[in-house]
GULOKOL-579042 format. One record per residue: x, y, z of N, C-alpha, C in turn; residue in three letters; residue number from 0. Coordinates in steps of 0.02 Angstrom, whole numbers, plus 32768, in hexadecimal, padded with zeros to 4 digits. Example, Ala and Ser with C-alpha at 12.3 -4.5 7.8 and 13.67 -1.06 7.14 Angstrom:
2
    nxx    nyy    nzz   caxx   cayy   cazz    cxx    cyy    czz   residuo   num
   8294   7EE4   8186   8267   7F1F   8186   8294   7F5B   8186       ALA     0
   8282   7F90   8162   82AC   7FCB   8165   8285   8002   818A       SER     1
This chain:
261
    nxx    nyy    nzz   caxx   cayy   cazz    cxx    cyy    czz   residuo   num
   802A   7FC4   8000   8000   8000   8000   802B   803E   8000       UNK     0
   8012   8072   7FF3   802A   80B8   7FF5   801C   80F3   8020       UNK     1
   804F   80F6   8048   8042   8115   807F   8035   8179   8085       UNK     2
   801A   8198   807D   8025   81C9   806D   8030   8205   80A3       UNK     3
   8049   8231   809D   8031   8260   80F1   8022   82B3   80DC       UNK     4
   7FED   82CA   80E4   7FD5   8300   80BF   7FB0   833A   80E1       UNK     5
   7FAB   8363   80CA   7F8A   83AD   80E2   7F4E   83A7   80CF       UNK     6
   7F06   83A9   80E6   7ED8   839B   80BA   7EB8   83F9   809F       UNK     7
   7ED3   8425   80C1   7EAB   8456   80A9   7E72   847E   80CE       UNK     8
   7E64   84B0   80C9   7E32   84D1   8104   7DF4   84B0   80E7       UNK     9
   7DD9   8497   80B6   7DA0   8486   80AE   7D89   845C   80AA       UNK    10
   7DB9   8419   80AC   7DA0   83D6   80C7   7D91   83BF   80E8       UNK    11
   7D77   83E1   811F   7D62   83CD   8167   7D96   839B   8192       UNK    12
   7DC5   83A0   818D   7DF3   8360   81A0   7E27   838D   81CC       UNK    13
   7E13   83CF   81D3   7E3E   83E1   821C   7E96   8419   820F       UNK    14
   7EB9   842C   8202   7EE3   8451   8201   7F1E   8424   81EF       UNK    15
   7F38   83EF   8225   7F6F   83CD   8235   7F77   83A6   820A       UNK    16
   7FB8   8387   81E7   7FCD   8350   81BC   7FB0   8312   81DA       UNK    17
   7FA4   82F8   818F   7F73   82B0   81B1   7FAC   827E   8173       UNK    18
   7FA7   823D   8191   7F9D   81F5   8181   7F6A   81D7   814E       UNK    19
   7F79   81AC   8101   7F44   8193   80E2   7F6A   8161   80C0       UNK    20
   7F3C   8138   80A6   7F4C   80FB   8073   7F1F   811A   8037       UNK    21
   7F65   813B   7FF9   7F41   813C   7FC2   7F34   8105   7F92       UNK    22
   7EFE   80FB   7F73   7EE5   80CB   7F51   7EF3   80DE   7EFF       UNK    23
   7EF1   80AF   7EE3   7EF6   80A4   7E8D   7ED1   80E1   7E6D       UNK    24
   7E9A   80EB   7E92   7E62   8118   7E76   7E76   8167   7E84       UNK    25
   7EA7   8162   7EAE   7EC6   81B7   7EBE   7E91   81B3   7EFB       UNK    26
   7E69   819F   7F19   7E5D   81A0   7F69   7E6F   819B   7FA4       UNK    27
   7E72   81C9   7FCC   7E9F   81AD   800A   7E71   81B2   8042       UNK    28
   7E91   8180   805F   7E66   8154   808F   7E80   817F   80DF       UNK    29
   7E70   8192   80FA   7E90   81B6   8141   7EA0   8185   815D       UNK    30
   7ED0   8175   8196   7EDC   8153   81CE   7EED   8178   8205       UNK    31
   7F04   8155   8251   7F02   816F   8274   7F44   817C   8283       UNK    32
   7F6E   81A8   82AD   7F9D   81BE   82CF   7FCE   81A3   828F       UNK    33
   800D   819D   82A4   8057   8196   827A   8049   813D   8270       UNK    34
   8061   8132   8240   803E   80DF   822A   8084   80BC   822D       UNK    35
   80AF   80CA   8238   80F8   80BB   8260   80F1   80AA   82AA       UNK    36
   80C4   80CF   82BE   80D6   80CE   8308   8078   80A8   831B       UNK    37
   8066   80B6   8311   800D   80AA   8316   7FFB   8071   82F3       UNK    38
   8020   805D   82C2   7FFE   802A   8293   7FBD   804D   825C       UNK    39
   7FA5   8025   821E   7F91   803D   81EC   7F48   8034   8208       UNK    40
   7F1D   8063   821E   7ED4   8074   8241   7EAF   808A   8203       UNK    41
   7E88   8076   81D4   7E4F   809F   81B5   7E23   80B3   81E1       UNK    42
   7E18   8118   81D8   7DDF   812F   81E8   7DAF   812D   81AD       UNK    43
   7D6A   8142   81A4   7D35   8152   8188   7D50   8183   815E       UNK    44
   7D78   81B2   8154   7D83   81EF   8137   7DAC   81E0   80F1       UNK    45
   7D9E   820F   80CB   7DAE   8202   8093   7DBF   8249   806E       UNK    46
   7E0A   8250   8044   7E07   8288   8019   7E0E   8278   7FC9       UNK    47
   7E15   82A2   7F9E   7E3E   8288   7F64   7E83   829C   7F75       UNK    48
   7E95   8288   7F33   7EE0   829F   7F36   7EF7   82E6   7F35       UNK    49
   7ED6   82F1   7EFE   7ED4   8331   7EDA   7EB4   837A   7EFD       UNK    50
   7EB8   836D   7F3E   7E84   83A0   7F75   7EAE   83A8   7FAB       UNK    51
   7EFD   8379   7F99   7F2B   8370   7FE6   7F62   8389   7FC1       UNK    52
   7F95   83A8   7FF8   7FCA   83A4   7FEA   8012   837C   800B       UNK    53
   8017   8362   7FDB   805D   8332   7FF3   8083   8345   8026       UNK    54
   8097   831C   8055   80D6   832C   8085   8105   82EE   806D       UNK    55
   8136   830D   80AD   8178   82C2   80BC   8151   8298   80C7       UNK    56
   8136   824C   80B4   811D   821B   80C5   8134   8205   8100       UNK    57
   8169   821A   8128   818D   8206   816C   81A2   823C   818C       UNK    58
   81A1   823F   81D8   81CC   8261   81F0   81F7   824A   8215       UNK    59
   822D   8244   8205   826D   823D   8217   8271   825A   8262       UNK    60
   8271   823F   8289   8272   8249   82D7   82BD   8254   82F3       UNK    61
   82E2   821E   82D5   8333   8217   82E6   834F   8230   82AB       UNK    62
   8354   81F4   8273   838F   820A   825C   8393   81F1   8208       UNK    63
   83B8   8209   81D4   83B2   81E7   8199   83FC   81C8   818D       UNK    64
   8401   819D   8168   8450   817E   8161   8453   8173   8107       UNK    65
   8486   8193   8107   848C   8189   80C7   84C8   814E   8097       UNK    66
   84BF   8127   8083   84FC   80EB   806B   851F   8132   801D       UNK    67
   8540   8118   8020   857E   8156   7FEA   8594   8116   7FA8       UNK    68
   859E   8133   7F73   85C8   8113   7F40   85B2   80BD   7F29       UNK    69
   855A   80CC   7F43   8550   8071   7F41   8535   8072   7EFE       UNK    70
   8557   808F   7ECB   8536   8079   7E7E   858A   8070   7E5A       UNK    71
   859E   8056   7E3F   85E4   804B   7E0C   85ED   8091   7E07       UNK    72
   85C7   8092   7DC2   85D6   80DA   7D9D   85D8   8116   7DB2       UNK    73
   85C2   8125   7DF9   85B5   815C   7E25   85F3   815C   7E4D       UNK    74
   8603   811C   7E53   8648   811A   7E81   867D   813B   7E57       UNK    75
   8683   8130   7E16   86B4   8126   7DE1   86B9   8169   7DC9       UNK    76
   867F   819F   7DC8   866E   81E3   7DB1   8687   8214   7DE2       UNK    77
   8687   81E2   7E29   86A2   8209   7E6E   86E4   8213   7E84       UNK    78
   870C   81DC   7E39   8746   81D8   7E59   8764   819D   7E80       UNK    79
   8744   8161   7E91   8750   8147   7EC6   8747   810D   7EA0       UNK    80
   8755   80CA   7ECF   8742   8092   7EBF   8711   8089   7EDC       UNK    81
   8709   803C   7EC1   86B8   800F   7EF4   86BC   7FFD   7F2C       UNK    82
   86AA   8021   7F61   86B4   8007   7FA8   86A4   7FBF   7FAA       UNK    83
   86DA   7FB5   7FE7   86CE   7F65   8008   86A2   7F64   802B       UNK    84
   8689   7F9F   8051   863C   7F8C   8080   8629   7FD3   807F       UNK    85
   85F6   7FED   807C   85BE   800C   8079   85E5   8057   809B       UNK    86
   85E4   808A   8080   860B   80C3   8096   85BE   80F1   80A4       UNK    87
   85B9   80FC   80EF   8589   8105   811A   8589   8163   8120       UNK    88
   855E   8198   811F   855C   81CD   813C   8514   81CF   8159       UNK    89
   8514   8216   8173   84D4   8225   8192   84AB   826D   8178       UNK    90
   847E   8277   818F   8460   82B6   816A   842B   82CA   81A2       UNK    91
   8423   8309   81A9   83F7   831F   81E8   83AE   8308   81E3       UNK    92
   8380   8303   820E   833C   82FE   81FC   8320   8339   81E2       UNK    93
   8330   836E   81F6   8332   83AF   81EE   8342   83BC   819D       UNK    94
   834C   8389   8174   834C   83A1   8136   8325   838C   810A       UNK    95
   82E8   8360   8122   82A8   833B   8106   8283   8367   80FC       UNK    96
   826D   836D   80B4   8233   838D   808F   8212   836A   806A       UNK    97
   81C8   8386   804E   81B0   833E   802C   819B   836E   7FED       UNK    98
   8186   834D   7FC0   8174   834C   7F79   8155   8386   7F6C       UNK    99
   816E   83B0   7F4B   816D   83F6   7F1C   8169   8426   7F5A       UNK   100
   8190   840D   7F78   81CB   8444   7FB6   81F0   8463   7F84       UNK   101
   820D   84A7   7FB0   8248   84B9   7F81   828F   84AB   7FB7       UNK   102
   82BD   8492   7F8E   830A   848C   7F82   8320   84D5   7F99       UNK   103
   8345   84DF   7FDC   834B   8528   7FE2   8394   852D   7FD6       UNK   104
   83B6   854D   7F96   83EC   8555   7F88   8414   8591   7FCF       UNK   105
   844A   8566   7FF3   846E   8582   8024   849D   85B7   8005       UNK   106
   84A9   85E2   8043   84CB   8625   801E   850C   860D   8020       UNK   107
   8525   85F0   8043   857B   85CB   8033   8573   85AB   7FFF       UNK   108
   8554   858F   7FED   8568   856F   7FA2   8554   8582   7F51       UNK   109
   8582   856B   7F2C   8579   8590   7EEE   855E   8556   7EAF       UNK   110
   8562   8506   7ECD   853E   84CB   7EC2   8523   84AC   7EE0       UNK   111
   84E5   848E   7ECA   84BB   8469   7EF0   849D   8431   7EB9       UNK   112
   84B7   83FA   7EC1   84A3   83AC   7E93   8480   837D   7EAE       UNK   113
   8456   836A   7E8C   8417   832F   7E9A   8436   82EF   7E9B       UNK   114
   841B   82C9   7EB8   8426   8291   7EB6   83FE   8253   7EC0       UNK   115
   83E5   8233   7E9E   8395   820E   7EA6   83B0   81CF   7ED3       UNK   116
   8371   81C5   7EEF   8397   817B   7F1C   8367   8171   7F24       UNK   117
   8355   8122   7F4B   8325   80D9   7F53   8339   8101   7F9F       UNK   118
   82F7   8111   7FC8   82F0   810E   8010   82D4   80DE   8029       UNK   119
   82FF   80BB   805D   82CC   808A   809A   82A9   80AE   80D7       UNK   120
   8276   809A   80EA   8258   80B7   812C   825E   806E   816E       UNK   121
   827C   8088   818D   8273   8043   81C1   8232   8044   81F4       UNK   122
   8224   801B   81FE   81E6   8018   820A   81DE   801D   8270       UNK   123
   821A   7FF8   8281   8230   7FDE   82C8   8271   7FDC   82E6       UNK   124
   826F   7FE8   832B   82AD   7FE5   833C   82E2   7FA6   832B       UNK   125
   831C   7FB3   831D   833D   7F79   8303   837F   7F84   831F       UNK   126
   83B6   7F4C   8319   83F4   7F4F   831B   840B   7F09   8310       UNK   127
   844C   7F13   82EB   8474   7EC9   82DE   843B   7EA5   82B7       UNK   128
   841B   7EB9   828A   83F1   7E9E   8247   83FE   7E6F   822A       UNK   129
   83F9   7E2F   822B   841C   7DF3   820C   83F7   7DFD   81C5       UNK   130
   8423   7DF8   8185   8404   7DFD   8147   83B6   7DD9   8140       UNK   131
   83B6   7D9D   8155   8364   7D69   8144   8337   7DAF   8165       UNK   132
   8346   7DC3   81A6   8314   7DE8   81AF   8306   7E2C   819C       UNK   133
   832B   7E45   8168   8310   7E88   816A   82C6   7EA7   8164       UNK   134
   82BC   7E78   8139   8265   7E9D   812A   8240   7E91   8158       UNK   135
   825F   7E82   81A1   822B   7E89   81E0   8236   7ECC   81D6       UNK   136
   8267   7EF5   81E1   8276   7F4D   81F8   8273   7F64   81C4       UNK   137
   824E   7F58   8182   823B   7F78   814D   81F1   7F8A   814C       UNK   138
   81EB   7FEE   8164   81A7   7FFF   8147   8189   7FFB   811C       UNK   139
   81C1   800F   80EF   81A4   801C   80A3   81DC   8044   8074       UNK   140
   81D9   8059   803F   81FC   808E   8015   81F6   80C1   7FEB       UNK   141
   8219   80E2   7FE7   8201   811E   7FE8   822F   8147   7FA4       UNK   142
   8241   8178   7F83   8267   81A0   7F5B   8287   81E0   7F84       UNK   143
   82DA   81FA   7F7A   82EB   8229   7FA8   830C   823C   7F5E       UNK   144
   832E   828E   7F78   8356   829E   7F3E   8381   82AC   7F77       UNK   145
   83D4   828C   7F8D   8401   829E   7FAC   843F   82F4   7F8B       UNK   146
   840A   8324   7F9A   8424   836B   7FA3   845F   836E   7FA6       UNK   147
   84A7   8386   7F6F   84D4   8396   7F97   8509   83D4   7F7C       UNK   148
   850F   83EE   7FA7   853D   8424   7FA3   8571   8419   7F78       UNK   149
   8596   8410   7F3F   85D7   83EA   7F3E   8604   840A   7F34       UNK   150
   8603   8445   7F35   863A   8475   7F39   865C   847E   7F7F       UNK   151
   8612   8469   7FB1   862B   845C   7FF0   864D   8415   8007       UNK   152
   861D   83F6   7FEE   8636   83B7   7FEE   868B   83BA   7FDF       UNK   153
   8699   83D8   7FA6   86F8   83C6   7F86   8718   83F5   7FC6       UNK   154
   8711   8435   7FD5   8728   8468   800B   872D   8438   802D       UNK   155
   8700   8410   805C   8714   83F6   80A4   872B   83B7   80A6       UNK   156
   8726   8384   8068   8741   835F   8066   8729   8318   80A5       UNK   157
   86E0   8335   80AA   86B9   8308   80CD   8668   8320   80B9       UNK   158
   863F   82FB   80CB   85FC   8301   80B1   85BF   8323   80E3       UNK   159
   85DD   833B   8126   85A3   8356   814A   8585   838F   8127       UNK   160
   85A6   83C6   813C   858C   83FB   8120   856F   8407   80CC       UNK   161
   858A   83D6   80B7   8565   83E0   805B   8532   83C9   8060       UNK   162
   851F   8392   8084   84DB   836D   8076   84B0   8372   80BA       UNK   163
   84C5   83A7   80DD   8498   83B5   8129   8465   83FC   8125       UNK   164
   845F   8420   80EB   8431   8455   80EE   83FC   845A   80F6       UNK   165
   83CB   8486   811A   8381   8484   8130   8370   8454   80DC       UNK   166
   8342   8442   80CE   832F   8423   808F   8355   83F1   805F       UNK   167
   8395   83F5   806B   83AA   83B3   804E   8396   8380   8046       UNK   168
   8358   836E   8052   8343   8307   805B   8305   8323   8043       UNK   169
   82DF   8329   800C   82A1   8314   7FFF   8292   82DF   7FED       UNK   170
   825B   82BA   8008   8244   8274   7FFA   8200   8271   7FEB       UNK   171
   81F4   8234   7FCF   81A2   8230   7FBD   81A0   8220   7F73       UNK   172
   8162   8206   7F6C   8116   8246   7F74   80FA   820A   7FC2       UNK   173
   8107   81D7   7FB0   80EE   8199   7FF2   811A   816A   7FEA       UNK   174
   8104   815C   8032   812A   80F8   803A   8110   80DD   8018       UNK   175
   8119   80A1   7FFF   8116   806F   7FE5   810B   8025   8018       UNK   176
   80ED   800A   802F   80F9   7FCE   806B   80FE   7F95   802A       UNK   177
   80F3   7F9F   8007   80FC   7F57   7FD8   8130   7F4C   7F9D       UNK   178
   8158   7F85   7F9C   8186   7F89   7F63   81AD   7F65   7F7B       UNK   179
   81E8   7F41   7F48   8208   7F0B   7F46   8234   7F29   7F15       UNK   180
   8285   7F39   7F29   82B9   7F37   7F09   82C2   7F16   7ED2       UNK   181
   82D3   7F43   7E98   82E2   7EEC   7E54   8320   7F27   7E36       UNK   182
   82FA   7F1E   7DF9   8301   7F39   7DAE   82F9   7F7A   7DB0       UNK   183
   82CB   7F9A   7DD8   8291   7FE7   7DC4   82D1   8019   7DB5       UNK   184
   82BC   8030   7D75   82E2   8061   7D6D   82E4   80AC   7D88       UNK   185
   831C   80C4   7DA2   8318   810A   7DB4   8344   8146   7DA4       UNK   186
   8326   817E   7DA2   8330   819D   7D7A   8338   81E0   7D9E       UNK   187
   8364   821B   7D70   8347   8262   7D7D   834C   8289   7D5F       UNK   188
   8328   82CF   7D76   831D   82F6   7D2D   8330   8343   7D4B       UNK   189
   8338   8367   7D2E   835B   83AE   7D1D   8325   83D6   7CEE       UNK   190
   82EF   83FF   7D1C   82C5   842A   7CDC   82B2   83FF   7CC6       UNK   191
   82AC   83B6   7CAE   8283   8393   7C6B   82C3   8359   7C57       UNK   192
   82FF   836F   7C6C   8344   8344   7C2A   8358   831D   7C78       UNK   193
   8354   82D0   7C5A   8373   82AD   7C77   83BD   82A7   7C75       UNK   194
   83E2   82A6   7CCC   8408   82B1   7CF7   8426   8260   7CEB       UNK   195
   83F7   8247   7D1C   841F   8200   7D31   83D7   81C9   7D35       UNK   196
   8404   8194   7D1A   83C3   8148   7CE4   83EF   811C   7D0C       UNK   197
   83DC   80EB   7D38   8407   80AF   7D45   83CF   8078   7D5A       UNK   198
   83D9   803C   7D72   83B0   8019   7D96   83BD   8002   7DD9       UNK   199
   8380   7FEF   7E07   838E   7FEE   7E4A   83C4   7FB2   7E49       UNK   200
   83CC   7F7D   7E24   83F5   7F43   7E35   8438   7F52   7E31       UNK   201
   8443   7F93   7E0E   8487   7FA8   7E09   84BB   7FC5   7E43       UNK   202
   848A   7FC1   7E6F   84A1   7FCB   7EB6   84E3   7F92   7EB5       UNK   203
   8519   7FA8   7EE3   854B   7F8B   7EF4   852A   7F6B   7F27       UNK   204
   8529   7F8A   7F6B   850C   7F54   7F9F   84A0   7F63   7FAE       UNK   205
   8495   7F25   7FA5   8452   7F1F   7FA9   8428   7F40   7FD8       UNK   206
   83EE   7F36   7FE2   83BF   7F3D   8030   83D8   7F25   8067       UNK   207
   83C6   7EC9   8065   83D8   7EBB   808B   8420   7EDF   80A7       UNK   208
   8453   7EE2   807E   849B   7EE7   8094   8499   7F1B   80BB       UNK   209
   847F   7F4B   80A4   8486   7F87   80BC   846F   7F93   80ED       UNK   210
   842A   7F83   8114   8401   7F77   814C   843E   7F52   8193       UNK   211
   8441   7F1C   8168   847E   7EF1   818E   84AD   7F16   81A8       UNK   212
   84E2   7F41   8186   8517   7F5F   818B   84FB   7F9C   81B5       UNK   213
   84CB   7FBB   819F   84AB   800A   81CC   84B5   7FFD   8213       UNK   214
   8478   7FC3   821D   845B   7FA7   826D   84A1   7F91   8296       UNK   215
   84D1   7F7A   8262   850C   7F60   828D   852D   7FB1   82BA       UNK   216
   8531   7FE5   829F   8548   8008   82AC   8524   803B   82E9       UNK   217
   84D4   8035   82D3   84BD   8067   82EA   8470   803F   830D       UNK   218
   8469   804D   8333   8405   8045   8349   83D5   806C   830B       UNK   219
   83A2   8036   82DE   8392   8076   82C5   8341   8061   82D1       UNK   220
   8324   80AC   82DF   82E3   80A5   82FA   82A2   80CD   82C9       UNK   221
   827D   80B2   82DD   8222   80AE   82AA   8239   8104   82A3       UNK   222
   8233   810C   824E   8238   8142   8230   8268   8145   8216       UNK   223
   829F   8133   8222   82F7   815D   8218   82D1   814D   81BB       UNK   224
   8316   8165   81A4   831A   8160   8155   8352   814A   8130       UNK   225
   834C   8118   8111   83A1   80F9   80FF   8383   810D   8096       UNK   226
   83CE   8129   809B   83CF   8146   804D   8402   811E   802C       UNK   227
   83DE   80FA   7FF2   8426   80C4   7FE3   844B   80D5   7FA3       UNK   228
   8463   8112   7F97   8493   8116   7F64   8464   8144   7F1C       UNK   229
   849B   814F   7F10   847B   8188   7EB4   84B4   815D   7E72       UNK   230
   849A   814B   7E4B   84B6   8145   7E1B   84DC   8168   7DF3       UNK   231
   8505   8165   7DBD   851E   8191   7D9A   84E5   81CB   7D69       UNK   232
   8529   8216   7D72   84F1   8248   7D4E   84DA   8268   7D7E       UNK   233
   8506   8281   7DBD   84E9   82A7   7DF4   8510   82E2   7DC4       UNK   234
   84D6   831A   7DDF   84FE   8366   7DBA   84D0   839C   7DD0       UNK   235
   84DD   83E0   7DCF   84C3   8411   7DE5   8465   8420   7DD5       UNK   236
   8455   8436   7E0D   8415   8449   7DF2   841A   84A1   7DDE       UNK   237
   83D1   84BE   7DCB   83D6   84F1   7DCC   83B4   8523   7DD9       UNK   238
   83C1   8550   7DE8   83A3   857C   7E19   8358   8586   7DF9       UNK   239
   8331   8591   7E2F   82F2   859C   7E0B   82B9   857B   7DD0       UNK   240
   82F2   8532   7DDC   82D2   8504   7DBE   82BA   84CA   7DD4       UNK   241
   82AA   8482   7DAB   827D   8450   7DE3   82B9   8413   7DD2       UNK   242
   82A6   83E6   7E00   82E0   83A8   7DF5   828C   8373   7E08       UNK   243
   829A   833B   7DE6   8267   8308   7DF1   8284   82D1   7DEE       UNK   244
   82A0   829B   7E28   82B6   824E   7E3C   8274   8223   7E23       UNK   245
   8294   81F0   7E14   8256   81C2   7DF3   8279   818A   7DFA       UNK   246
   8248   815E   7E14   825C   8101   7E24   8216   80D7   7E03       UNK   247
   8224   80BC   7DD9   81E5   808D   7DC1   81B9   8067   7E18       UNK   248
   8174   806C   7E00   8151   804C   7E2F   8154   8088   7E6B       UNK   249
   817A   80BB   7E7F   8164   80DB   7EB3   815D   8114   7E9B       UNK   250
   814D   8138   7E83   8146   8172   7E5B   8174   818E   7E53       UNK   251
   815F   81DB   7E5B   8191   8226   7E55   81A3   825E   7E73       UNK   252
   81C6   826B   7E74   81D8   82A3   7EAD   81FB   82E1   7EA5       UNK   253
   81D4   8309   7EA4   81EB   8355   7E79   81FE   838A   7E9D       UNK   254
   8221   83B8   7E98   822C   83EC   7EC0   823A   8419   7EAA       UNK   255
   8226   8462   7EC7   823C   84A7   7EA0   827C   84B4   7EAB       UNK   256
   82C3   84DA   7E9E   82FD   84E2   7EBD   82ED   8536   7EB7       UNK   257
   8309   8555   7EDF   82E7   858D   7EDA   8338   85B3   7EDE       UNK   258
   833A   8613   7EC6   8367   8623   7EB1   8393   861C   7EDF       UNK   259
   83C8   8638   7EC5   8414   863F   7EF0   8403   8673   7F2F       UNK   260
């Protein structure tokens, strides 16, 4: 199912505050109750369309997002680097989660700012030391992020906090996914309209499972966090005042304004 989390609007009778829904095939969304992470998936009686809401972050990130680095060949190879032996791990604030046709707020220290499409996991439960058979117990669902990054800052510091830590860096969405299944799905991104970067999810260096495995070893990770698993080749600047749109077959699209310098 498809999890959605939305504004319904002063005139839907549905109250001020961001709500919880399961959108349906038909563009209907179904309300539920409280955070469906933490509450479990409740149908209320209430009902909107799609087209009457506006999109949020399908999650909120409570703790923390983790991001895996260089897990596609050609991205490694464009970066300079080789293919890591195990999963090259960063982090990214919660504080930089925005959701779908947010704007990208270009920072005044920097003079670039590049997209980067990635396959998001949502964990569903507290976890640690993840044995591969089990991951898809601590799997919510999945989701689309564009990993934001500075890279002019990025080359200056010669580490990755500050390039990829700005208020808005992490937009994700449009929804979870609880039933998507890693394969083939191709993903993609776009610049104004001109495709950026075309690869497929299998082209990942280290998998789901792996990556889940390797995270939990390191860290506790709890209902919400956000694990971002890598951008393919064809990361490059966006531009000011323009839109960038991530795309993964089977989970939709995810667009955003970048707004000027």
């Amino acid at each position: 199912m498809r999890i959605v989390r939305f504004s319904p609007g002063p005139d839907a009778g549905l109250g001020s505050d961001p709500l919880f829904g399961i959108l349906e095939d038909d563009g209907l969304i179904h309300v539920i109750t409280g955070d469906p992470i933490y509450s479990g998936i409740q149908k209320t009686a209430a009902t909107i369309e799609l087209g009457k809401v506006r999109l949020l972050a399908p999650v909120i990130p409570r703790s923390k997002v983790v991001c895996v680095g260089k897990n596609y060949a050609d991205h490694a190879a464009e970066m300079g680097g080789v293919v890591p032996e195990e999963p090259i791990i960063f982090l990214k604030p919660n504080t930089s989660v925005i959701g779908p046709q947010d704007t990208i707020v270009w920072p005044e220290m920097s003079d670039r700012i590049d997209h980067e499409s990635e396959l998001a996991i949502v964990i569903g439960r507290l976890c640690k030391d993840v044995p591969i058979e089990r991951v898809n117990d601590v799997i919510f669902g999945y989701t689309i992020a564009n990993d934001v990054t500075a890279r002019d800052l990025q080359q200056k510091d010669g580490q990755w906090t500050r390039a990829k830590s700005f208020d808005t860096f992490c937009p994700i969405g449009p929804w979870i996914d609880t039933d998507f299944v890693p394969g083939t799905q191709k993903i993609t991104a776009t610049v104004n309209g001109e495709i950026k970067q075309s690869a497929q999810l299998s082209d990942m260096i280290f998998k789901v499972p792996e990556i889940i495995n390797f995270v939990s070893r390191v860290m506790t990770l709890l209902p919400g966090d956000i694990i971002l698993t890598g951008t393919p080749a064809g990361i490059g600047p966006m531009i000011a005042g323009g839109t960038t749109t991530m795309h993964i077959e089977g989970l939709g699209e995810l667009t955003n304004k970048v707004s000027q310098r």
